[in-house]
C-alpha positions in Angstrom: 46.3 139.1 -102.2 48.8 136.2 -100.8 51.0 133.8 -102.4 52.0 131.1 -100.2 54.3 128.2 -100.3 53.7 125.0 -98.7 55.7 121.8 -97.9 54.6 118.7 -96.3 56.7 115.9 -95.0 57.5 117.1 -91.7 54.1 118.4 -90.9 52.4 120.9 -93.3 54.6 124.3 -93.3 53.3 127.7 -94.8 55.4 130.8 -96.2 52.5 133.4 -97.3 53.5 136.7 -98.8 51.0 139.4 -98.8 50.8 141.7 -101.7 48.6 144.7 -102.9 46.2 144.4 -105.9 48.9 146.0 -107.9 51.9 143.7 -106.8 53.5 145.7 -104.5 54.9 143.2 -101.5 53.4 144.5 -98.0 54.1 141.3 -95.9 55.9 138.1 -95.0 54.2 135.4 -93.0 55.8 132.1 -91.6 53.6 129.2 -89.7 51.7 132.2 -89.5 53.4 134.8 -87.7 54.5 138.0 -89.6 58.3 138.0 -90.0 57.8 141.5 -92.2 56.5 144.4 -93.4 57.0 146.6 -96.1 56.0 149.8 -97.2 58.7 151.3 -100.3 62.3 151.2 -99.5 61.4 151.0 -95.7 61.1 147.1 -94.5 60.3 146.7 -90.4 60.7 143.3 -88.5 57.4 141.6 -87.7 57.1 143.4 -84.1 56.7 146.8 -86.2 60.7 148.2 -85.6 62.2 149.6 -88.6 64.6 146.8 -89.7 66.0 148.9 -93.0 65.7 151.0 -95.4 66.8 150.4 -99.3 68.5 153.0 -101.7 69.6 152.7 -105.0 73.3 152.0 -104.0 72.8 149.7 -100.6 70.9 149.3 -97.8 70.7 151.5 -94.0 70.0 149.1 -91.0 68.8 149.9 -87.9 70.7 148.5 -85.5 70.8 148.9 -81.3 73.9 152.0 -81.6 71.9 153.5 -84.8 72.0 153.3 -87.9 74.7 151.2 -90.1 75.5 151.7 -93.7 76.0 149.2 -96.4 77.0 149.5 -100.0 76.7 147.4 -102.7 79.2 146.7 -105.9 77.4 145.2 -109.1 78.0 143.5 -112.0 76.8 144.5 -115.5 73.2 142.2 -114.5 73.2 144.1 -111.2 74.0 141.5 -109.6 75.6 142.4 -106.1 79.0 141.4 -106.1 80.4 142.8 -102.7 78.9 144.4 -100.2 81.2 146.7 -97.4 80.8 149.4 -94.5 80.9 153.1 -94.5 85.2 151.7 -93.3 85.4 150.0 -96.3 85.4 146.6 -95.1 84.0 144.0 -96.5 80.7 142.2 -95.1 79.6 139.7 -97.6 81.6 139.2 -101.8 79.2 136.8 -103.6 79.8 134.8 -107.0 77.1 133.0 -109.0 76.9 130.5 -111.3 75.5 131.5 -115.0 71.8 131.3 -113.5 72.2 132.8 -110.4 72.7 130.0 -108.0 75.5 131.2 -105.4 79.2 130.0 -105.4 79.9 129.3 -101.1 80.3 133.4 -100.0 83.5 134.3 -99.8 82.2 136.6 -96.8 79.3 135.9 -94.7 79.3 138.7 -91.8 76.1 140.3 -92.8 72.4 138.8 -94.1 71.9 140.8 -97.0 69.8 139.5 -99.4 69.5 141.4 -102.7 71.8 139.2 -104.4 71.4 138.0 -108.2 70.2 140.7 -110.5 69.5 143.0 -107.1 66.5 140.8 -106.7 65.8 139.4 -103.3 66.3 136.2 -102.0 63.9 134.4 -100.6 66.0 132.3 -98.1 63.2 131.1 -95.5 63.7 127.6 -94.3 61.5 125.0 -94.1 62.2 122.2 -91.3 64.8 119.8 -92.0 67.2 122.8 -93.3 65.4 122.6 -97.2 65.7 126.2 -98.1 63.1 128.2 -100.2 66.0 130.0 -102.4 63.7 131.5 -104.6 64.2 135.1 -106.0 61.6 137.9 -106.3 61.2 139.4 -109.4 58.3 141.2 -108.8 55.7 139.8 -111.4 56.9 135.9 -110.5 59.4 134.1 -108.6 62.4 132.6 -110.2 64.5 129.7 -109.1 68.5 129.4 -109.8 68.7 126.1 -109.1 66.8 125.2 -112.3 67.1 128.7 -114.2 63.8 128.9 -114.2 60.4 131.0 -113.5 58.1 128.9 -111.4 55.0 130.3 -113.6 54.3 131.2 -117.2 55.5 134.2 -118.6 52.8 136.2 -119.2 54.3 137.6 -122.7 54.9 134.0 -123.9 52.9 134.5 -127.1 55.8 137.5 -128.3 58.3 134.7 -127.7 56.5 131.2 -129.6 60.3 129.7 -129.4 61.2 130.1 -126.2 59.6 127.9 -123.3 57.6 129.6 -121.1 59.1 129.3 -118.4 62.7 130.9 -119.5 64.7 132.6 -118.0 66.3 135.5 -120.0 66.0 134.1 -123.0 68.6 131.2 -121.7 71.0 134.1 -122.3 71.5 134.7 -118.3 75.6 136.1 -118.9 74.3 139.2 -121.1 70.2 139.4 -120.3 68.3 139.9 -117.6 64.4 139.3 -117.3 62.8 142.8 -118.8 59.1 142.7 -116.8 57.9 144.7 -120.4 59.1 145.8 -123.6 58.4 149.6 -123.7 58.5 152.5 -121.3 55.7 152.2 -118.9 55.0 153.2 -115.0 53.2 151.7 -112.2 52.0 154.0 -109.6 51.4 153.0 -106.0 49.9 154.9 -102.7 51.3 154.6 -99.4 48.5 154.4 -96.3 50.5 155.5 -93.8 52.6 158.6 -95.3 50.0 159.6 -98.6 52.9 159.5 -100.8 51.9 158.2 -104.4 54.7 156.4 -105.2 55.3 156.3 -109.4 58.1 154.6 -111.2 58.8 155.0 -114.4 60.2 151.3 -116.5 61.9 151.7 -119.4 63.1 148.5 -121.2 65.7 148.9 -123.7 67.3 147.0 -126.4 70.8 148.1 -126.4 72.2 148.5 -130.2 76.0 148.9 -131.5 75.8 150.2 -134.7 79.2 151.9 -134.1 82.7 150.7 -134.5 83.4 150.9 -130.7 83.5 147.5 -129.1 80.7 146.3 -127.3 82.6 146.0 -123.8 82.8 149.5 -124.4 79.0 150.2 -126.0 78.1 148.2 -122.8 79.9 150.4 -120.2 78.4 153.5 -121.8 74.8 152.1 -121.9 75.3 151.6 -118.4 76.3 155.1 -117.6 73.3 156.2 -119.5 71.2 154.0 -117.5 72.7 155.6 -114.0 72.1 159.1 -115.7 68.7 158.5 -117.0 67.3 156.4 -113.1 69.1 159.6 -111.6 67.6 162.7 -113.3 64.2 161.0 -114.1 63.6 161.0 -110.4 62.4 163.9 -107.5 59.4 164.7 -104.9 56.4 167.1 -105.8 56.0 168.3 -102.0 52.7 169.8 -103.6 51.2 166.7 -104.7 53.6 164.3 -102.3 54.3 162.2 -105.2 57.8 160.5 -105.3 58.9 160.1 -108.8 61.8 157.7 -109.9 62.9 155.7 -112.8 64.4 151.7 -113.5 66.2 151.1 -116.5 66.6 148.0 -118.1 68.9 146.7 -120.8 69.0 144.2 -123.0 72.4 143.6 -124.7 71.1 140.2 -126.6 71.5 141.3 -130.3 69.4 137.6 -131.3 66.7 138.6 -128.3 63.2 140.3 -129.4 63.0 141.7 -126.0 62.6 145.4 -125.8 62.7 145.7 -129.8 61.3 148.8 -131.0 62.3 150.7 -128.3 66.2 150.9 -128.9 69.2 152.8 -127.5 71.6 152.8 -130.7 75.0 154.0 -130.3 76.7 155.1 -133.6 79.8 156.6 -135.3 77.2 159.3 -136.9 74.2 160.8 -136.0 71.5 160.3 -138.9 68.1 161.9 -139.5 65.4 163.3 -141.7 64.5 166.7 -141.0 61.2 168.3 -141.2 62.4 169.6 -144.6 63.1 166.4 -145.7 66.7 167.2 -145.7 69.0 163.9 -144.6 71.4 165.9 -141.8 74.1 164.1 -139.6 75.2 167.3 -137.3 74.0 165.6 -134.2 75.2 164.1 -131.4 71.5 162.6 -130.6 68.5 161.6 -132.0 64.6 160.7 -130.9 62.9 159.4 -133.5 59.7 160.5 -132.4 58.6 162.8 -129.2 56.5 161.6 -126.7 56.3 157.8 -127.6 57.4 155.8 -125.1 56.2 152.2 -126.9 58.3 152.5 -130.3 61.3 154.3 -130.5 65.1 154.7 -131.3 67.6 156.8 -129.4 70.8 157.6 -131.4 73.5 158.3 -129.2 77.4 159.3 -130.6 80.1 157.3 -129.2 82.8 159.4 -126.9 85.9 160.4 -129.2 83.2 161.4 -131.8 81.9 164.7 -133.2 78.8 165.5 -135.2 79.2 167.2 -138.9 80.9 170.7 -138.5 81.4 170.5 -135.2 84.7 170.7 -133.3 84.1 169.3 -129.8 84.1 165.4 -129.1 81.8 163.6 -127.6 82.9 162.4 -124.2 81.9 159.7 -121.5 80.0 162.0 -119.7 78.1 163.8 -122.4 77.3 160.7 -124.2 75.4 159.6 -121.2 73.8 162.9 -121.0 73.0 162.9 -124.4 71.1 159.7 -124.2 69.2 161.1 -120.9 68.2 164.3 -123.0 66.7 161.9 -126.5 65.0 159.4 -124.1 63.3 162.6 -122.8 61.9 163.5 -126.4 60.9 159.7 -126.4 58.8 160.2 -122.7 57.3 164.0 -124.2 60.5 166.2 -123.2 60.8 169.1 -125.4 63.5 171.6 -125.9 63.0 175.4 -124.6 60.3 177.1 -125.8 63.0 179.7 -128.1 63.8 176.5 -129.7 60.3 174.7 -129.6 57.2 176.7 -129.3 55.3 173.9 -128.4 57.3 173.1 -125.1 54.3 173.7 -122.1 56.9 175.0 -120.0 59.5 177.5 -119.7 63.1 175.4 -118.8 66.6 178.2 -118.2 70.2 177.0 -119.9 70.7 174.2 -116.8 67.7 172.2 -118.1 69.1 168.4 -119.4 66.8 169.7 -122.4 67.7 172.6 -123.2 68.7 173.2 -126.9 72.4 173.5 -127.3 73.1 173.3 -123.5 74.8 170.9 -121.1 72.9 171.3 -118.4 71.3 168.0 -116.2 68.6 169.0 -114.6 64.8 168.3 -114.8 62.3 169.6 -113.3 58.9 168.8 -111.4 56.8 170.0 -114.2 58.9 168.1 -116.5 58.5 164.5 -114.1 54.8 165.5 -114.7 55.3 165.4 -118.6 56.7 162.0 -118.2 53.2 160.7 -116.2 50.8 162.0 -119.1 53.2 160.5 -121.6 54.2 157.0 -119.8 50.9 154.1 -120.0 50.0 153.4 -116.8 51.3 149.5 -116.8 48.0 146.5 -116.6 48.2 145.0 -113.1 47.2 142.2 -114.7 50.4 141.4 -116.4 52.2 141.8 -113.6 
């Protein structure tokens, strides 16, 4: 499948990008000569040499003397804010208006491009110096200079009073564009290795129903969110699938996007039991197991504790905690001396393990999550 871009004027000029029936970018063409492939993390230069390789926290480049390490400093939008070498120096710091559009770089020694939102930019230029300066956001392209998508959002109808080509519901200094508004997963193959590639999405509407601030209920969401797209991830050498996990938040309280599926951070933990019986001795709660389309997560704010207990919560468990409900909400259960029902045996390290404070998850556990987790429609993409 190819989406090009054309522009007439000084001749007729062509910028195709080649994608895969399920969205997943394999190419860049201009005036039709391949300027670059991708397969995953790993993007080559149009003659086929590896040009670099994307992680969650920067980028490796390949360079003539090896390998060169960059790492990136983001915003709350994930926006890359400054970008420096394994020394510490400074390549490229970056500042954007509200919609994206770049301030002049306050460093420009480098060419990275995952910029506004960690999106990439598409910076090709057409002759006469007019710049493309679009950004990729996977299911369409969005352009700062207007704040806008440059096609129709394909949930429009859940949104009749917004336009439909908006931009986080014109709330770009809190939002960012959620590409659903539940947990799903899109699973890919790659030719050349036979890795499936599958990555878990989970879109959540970020709730403060505590008395913390929200500066504050915003920096522990965002922990959670590091926790949750670092233990929700591994490789099943058996299978050579490569599990991982993107979390999105929506901190808009006026915004319908991601509603229903809710990370709620409170002063008390409160619940039915299955005796009916309304308890509050928890420092989390999943409202239901093993749905990943309607849920609430209640999460106890650090400096709290749960009815009769002594210990409170800190920074650290907090953001553990919400890793170990959003696992009831993906079909995580706790160890079978606690839940009978649990498929699998998990020891006292397990992140679900009842009473525990352990972090870790397992293979068998990342194949849970696939049953549980709706394959996403390519077509919405």
């Amino acid at each position: 499948m190819s989406v090009a871009f054309s522009r007439t004027g000084w001749g007729t000029e062509n910028i195709p990008y080649i994608y895969s029936p399920t969205g997943t970018k394999l190419a860049m063409e201009e005036n039709n000569t391949v300027q670059s492939y991708h397969e995953g993390a790993c993007v080559h230069r149009g003659n086929g040499s590896l040009d670099y390789i994307l992680h969650p926290e920067g980028v490796v480049r390949a360079t003539g003397q090896g390998l060169s390490h960059e790492y990136f400093l983001k915003d709350h939008l994930g926006s890359t804010r400054v970008v420096f070498n394994g020394n510490g120096a400074v390549l490229q710091a970056t500042d954007y208006y509200a919609f994206g559009l770049e301030h002049t770089p306050l460093a420009i020694s480098n060419t990275n491009r995952y910029l506004y939102n960690g999106k990439e930019l598409q910076d090709e230029t057409f002759a006469g110096g007019v710049r493309l300066g679009w950004y990729d956001y996977g299911a369409r392209f969005y352009d700062p200079q207007i704040g806008r998508f440059t096609t129709i959002d394909p949930f429009a109808e859940k949104f009749p009073a917004m336009t439909t080509y908006q931009y986080a519901s014109n709330n770009p200094v809190v939002c960012i564009d959620l590409d659903g508004l539940e947990g799903y997963k899109i699973t890919t193959k790659e030719v050349q290795t036979g890795n499936t590639n599958v990555k878990f999405i989970l879109d959540f509407k970020v709730v403060n129903a505590s008395s913390a601030s929200n500066s504050d209920v915003r920096k522990w969401a965002e922990s959670s969110k590091t926790q949750m797209e670092t233990l929700f991830s591994g490789f099943d050498k058996n299978t050579n699938k490569n599990y991982s996990t993107t979390v999105n938040l929506n901190f808009d309280e006026n915004s319908k996007q991601g509603e229903g599926f809710e990370l709620k951070f409170v002063d008390k933990v409160n619940f039915t039991d299955d005796q009916g019986r309304t308890r509050t001795d928890a420092d989390g709660y999943a409202n239901e197991i093993g749905n990943p389309n309607k849920n609430e997560f209640q999460v106890l704010i650090p400096g709290k504790a749960a009815t009769n207990w002594s210990e409170k919560i800190t920074e650290t468990t907090a953001s553990d905690n919400a890793a170990h409900e959003v696992g009831h909400g993906l079909g995580l259960r706790h160890n079978k001396e606690s839940d009978p029902k649990n498929p699998i045996n998990i020891d006292w390290e397990n992140l679900m393990y009842y009473g525990g404070d352990g972090t870790k998850v397992t293979i068998d556990q990342l194949k849970i999550i696939e049953k549980t987790v709706p394959e996403k429609d390519p077509s919405k993409k």
